[in-house]
C-alpha positions as CSV (number, residue, x, y, z in Angstrom):
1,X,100.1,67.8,64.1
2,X,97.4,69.9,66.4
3,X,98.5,68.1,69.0
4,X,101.7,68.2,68.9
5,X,101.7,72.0,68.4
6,X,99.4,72.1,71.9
7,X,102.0,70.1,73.5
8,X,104.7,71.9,72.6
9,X,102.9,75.4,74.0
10,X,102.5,73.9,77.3
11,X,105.9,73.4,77.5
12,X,107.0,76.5,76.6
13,X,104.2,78.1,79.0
14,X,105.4,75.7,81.5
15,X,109.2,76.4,81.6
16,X,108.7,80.5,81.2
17,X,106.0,80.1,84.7
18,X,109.3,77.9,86.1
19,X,112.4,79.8,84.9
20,X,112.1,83.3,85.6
21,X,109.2,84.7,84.1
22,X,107.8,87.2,86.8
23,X,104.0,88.0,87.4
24,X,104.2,91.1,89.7
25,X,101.6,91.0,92.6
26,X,100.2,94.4,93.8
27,X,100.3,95.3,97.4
28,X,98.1,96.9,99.8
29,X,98.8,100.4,98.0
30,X,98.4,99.1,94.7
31,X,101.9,99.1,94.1
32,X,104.2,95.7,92.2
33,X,107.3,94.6,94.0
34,X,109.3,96.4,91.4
35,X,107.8,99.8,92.5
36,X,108.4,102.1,94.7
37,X,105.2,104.6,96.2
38,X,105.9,107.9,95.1
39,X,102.1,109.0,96.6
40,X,99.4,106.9,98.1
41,X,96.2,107.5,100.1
42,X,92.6,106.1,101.0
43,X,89.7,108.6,100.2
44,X,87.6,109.2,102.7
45,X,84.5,108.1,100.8
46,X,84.7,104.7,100.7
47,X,88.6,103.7,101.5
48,X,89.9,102.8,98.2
49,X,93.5,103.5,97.4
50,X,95.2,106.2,95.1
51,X,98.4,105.6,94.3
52,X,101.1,106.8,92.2
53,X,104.0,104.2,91.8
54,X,107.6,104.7,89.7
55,X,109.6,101.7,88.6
56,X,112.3,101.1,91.2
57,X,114.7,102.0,88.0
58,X,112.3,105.5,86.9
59,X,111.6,103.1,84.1
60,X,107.8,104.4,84.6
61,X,105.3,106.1,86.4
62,X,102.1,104.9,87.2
63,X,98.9,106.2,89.0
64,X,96.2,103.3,90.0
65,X,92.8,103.5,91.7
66,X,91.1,100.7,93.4
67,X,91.8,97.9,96.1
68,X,94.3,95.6,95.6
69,X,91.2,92.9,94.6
70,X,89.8,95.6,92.0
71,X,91.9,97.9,90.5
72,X,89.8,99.9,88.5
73,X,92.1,102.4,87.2
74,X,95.8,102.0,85.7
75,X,97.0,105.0,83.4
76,X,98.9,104.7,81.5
77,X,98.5,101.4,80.0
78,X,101.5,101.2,78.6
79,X,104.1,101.5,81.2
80,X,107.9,102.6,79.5
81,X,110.4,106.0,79.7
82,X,107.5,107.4,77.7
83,X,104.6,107.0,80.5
84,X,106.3,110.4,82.5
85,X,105.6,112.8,79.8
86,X,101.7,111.3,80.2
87,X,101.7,113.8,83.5
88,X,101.8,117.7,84.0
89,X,103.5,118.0,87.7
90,X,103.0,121.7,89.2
91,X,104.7,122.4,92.2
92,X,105.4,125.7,94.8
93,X,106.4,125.1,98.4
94,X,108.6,126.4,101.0
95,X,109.2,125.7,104.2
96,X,109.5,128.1,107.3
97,X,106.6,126.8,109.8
98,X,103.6,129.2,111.0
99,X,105.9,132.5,111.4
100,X,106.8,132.1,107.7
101,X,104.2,131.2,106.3
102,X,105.4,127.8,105.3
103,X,102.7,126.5,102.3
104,X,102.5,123.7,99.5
105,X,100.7,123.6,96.7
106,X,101.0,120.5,94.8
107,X,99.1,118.6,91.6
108,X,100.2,116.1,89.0
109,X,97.2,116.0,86.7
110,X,96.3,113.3,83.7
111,X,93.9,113.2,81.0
112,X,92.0,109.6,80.1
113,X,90.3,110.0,77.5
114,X,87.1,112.2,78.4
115,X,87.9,112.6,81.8
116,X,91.0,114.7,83.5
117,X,92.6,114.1,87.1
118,X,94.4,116.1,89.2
119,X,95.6,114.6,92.6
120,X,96.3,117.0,94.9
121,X,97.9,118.2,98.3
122,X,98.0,121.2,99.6
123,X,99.0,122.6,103.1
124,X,99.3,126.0,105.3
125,X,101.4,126.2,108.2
126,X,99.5,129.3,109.3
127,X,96.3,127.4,109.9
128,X,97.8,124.4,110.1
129,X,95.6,123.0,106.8
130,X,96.5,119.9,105.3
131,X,94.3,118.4,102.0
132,X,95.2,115.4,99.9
133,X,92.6,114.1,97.5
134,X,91.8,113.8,93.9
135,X,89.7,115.9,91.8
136,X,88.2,114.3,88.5
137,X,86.2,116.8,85.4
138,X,84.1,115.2,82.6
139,X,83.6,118.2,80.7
140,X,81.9,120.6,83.1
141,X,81.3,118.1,85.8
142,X,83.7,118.4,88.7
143,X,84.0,115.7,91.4
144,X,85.9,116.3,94.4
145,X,87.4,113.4,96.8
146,X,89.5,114.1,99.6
147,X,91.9,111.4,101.4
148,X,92.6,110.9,104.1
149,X,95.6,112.0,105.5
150,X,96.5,109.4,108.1
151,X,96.6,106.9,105.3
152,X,99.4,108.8,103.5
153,X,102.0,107.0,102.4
154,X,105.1,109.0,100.0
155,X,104.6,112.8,99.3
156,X,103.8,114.1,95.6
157,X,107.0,116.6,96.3
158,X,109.4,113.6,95.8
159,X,108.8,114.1,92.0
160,X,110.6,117.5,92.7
161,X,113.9,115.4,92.1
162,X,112.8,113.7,89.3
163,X,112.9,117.0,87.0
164,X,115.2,114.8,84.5
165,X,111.7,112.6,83.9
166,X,108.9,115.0,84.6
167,X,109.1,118.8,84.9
168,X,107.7,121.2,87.0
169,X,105.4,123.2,85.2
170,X,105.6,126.2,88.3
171,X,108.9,127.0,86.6
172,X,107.6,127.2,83.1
């Protein structure tokens, strides 16, 4: 009978591994084939990845942390319509160059569980500043990691024309 029921899960492992049933590798930037980057960069620190990735169908978002050998981050764990409301996205910007005063300021921020994230970019056109990084707090402990910019892929601001999943809290 053991048997028999051991045989029998092999076979059904067998023909879901053969017929369809999908193991998503990540990529380079941390992201599955079904995803699409919304924001990615490599700190400067030590050139691991950030990355925020969305469900090609806004099914989920999803911010990891690693390489693509070691991820050491995934939030949330659970990944469904629900995982959007697990960020707070703030965003002001406005265009216009140097004469204008063009400027961004940017930040989706998380909380897991004793720790909170905030990954960032921010930029002047008047000095021609440019900052992406991530800034982690573990109750009054603040570390601060900047990217670097050459390895951006995406920009947080996409997320602007995602207000039916995630709002913009600059408008609140």
């Amino acid at each position: 009978m053991k048997i028999k029921f051991i045989i029998s899960s092999l076979i059904v492992i067998a023909t879901l591994a053969f017929c369809g049933f999908k193991t998503f590798e990540l990529d380079d930037r941390l992201c599955k084939s079904n995803e699409e980057i919304v924001f990615s960069f490599r700190l400067i620190t030590n050139g691991k990845t950030i990355s925020l990735c969305k469900d090609k169908n806004d099914k989920y978002l999803v911010y990891r942390f690693g390489t693509k050998e070691n991820v050491e981050l995934t939030f949330p764990k659970v990944l469904d319509k629900a995982s959007w409301q697990n960020f707070k996205y703030y965003s002001i910007h406005r265009g216009g160059g140097k004469g204008n005063g063009g400027m961004g300021d940017i930040y989706l921020n998380f909380k897991n569980e004793n720790a909170e994230y905030t990954v960032y970019h921010f930029w002047r056109d008047e000095n021609r500043s440019n900052e992406i990084g991530i800034e982690v707090k573990v109750g009054n402990k603040k570390l601060k990691l900047k990217g670097n910019i050459n390895s951006q892929e995406g920009a947080l601001q996409e997320l602007d024309s995602m207000s039916d999943l995630i709002s913009n809290t600059a408008e609140e």
